[in-house]
C-alpha beads as a LAMMPS data file, in Angstrom:
LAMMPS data file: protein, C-alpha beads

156 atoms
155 bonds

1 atom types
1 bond types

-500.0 500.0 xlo xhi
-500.0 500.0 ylo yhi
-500.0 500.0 zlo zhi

Masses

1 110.0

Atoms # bond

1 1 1 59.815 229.578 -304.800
2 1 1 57.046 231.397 -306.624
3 1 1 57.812 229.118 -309.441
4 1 1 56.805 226.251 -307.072
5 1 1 53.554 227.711 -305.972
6 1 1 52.299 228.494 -309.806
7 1 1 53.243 224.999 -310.485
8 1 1 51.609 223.305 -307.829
9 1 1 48.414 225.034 -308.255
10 1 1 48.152 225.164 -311.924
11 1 1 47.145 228.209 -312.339
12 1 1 49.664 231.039 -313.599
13 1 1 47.782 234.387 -312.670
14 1 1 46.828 233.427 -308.998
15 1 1 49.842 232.895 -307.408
16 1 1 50.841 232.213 -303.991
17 1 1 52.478 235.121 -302.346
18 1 1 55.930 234.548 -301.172
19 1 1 56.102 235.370 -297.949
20 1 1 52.975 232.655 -297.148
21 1 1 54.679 229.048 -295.258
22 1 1 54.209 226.314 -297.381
23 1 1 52.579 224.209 -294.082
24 1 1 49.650 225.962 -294.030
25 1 1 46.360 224.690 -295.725
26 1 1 45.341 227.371 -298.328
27 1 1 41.726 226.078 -299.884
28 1 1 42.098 225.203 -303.498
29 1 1 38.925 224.290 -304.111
30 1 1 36.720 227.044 -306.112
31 1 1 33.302 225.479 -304.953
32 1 1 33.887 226.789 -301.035
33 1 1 35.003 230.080 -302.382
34 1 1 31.650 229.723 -304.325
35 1 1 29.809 228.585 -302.030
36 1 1 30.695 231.166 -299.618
37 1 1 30.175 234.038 -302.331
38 1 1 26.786 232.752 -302.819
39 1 1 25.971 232.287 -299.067
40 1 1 27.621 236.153 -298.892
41 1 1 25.095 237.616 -301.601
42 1 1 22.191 235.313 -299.813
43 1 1 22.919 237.199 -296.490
44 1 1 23.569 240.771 -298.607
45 1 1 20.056 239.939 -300.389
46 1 1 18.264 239.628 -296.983
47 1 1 20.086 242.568 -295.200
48 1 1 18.512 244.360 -298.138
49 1 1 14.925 242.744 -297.715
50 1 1 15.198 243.332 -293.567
51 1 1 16.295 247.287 -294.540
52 1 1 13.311 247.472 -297.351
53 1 1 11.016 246.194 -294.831
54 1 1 12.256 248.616 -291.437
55 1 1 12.265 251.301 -294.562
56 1 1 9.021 250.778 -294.915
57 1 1 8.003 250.325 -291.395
58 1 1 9.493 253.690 -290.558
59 1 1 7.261 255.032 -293.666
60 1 1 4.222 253.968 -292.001
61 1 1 5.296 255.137 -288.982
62 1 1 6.247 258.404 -290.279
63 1 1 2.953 258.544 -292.355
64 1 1 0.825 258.137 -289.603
65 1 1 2.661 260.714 -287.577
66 1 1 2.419 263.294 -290.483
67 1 1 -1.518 262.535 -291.010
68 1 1 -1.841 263.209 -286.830
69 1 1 0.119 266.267 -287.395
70 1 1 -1.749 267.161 -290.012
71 1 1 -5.063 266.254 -288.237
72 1 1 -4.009 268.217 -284.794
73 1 1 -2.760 271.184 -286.967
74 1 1 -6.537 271.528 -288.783
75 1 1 -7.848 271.183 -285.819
76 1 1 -6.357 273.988 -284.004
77 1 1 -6.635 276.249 -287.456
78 1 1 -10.378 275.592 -287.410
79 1 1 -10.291 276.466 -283.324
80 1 1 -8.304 279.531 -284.414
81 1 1 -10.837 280.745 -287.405
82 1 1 -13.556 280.238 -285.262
83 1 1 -11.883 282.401 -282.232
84 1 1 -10.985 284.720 -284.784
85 1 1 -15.001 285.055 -286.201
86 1 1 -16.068 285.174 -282.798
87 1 1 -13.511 288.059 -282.087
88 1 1 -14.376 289.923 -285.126
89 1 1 -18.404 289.405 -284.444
90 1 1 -17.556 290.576 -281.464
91 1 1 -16.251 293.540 -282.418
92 1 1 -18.406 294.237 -284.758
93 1 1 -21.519 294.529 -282.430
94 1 1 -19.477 296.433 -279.719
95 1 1 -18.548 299.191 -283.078
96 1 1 -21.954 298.639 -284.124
97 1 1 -23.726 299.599 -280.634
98 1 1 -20.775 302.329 -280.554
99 1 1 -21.963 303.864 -283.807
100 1 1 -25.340 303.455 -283.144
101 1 1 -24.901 305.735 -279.460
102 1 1 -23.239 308.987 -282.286
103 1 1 -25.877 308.374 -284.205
104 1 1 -28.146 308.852 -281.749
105 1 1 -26.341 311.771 -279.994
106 1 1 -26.323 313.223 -283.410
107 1 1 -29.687 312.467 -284.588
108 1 1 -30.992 313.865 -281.469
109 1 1 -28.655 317.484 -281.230
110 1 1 -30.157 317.420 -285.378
111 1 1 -33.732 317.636 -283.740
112 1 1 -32.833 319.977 -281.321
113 1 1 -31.329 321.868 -283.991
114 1 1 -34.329 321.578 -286.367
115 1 1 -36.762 322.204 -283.754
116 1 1 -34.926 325.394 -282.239
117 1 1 -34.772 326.520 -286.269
118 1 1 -38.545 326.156 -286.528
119 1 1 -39.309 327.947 -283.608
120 1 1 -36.805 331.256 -284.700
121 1 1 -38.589 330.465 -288.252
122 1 1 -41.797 330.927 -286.600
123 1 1 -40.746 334.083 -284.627
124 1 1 -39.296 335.592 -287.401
125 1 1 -42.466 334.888 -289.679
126 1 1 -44.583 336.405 -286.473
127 1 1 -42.338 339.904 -286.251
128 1 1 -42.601 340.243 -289.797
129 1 1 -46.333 340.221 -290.148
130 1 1 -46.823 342.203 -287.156
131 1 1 -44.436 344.547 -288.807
132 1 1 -46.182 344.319 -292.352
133 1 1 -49.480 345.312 -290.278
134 1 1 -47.970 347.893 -288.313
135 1 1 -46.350 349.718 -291.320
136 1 1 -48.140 348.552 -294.449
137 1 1 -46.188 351.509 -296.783
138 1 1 -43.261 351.231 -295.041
139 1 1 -42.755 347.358 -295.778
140 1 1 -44.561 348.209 -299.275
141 1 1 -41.188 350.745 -299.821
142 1 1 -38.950 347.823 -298.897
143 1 1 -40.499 344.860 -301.008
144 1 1 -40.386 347.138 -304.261
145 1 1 -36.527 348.563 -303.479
146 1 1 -35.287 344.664 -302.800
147 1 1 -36.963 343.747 -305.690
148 1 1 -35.603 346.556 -307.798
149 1 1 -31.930 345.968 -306.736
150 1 1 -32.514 342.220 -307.515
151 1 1 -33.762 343.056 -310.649
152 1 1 -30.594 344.953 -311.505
153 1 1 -28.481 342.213 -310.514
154 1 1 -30.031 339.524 -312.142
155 1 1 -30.132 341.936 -315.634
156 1 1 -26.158 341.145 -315.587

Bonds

1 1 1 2
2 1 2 3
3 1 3 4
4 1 4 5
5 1 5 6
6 1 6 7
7 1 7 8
8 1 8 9
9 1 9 10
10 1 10 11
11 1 11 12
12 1 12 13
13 1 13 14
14 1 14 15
15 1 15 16
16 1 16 17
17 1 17 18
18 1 18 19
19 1 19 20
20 1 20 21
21 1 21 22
22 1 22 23
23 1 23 24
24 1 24 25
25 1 25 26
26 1 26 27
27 1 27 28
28 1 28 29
29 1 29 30
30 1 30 31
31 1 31 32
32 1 32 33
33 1 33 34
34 1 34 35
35 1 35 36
36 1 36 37
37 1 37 38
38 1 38 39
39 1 39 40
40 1 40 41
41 1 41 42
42 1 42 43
43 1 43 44
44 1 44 45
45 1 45 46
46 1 46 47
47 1 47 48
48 1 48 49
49 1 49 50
50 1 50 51
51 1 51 52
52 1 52 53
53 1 53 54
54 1 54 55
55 1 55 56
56 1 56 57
57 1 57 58
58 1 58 59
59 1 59 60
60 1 60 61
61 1 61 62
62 1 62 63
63 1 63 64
64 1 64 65
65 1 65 66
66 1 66 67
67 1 67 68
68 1 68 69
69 1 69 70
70 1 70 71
71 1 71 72
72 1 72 73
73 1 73 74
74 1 74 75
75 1 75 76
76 1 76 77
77 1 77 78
78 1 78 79
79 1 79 80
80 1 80 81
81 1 81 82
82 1 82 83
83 1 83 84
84 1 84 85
85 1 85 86
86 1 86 87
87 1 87 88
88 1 88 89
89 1 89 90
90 1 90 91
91 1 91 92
92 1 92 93
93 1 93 94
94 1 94 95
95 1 95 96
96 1 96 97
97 1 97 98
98 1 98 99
99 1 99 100
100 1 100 101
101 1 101 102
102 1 102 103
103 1 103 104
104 1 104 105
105 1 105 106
106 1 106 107
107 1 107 108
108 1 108 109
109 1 109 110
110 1 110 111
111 1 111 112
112 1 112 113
113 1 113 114
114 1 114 115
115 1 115 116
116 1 116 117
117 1 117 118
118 1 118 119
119 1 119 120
120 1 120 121
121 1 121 122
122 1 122 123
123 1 123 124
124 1 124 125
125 1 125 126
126 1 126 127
127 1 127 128
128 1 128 129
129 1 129 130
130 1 130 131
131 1 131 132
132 1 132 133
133 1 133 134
134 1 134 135
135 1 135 136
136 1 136 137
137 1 137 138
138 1 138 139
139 1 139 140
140 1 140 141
141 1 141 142
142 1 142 143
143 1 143 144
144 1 144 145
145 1 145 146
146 1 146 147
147 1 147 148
148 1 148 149
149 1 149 150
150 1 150 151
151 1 151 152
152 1 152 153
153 1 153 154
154 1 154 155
155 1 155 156
């Protein structure tokens, strides 16, 4: 029977299998099968064209979305430097104004200081030439036994 089929179509390597009825209408002409490869390719080139083009379209769309991203994230990083200068200016002037009150508690015990040293200066300087007038050889001994004993220690 296969004998048949490879006979009747003329063509030894595509042979009719076996098992197919010999009623039914199996095309023989190669111009539908080429037609119909050609109008197969047509539709598989504009499947391609209709995917290049939503490809694209969903590139656009995805651009955009990424340059509002991008936009809305600057944004909000500018906001945040900003909040973040105005935080640290902020705390600088509070530091500042804190530094500025030791200083000033400082400065002013330093006066206090130097003014109560002045005064004891003063006293002393007072006692010691009422002293020096009270006991003129007395303070006389003194000066010339400090100044001795310095002199011996300055020799060495």
């Amino acid at each position: 029977m296969s004998e048949t089929n490879s006979e009747q179509t003329g063509n030894l390597g595509s042979e009719q299998p076996t098992n197919v009825p010999q009623d039914i209408n199996v095309p023989r002409d190669t111009n539908v099968a080429q037609e119909k490869l050609g109008s197969s390719a047509e539709h598989a080139k504009q499947a391609l064209n209709a995917a290049t083009e939503a490809t694209k379209a969903v590139s656009e769309t995805v651009k955009k979305q990424a340059q509002s991203a991008y936009e809305v994230g600057r944004e909000h990083l500018t906001a945040a430097a900003k909040d973040v200068t105005d935080a640290a200016t902020a705390k600088y002037a509070e530091l500042r104004g804190q530094a500025r009150t030791v200083t000033d508690q400082y400065k002013g015990r330093a006066q206090d200081a130097l003014s109560d040293a002045t005064v004891k200066a003063h006293n002393y300087q007072s006692d010691a030439e009422s002293y020096i007038r009270s006991y003129p050889l007395k303070a006389m001994g003194i000066a010339v036994g400090i100044g001795f004993v310095l002199g011996v220690i300055f020799r060495r």
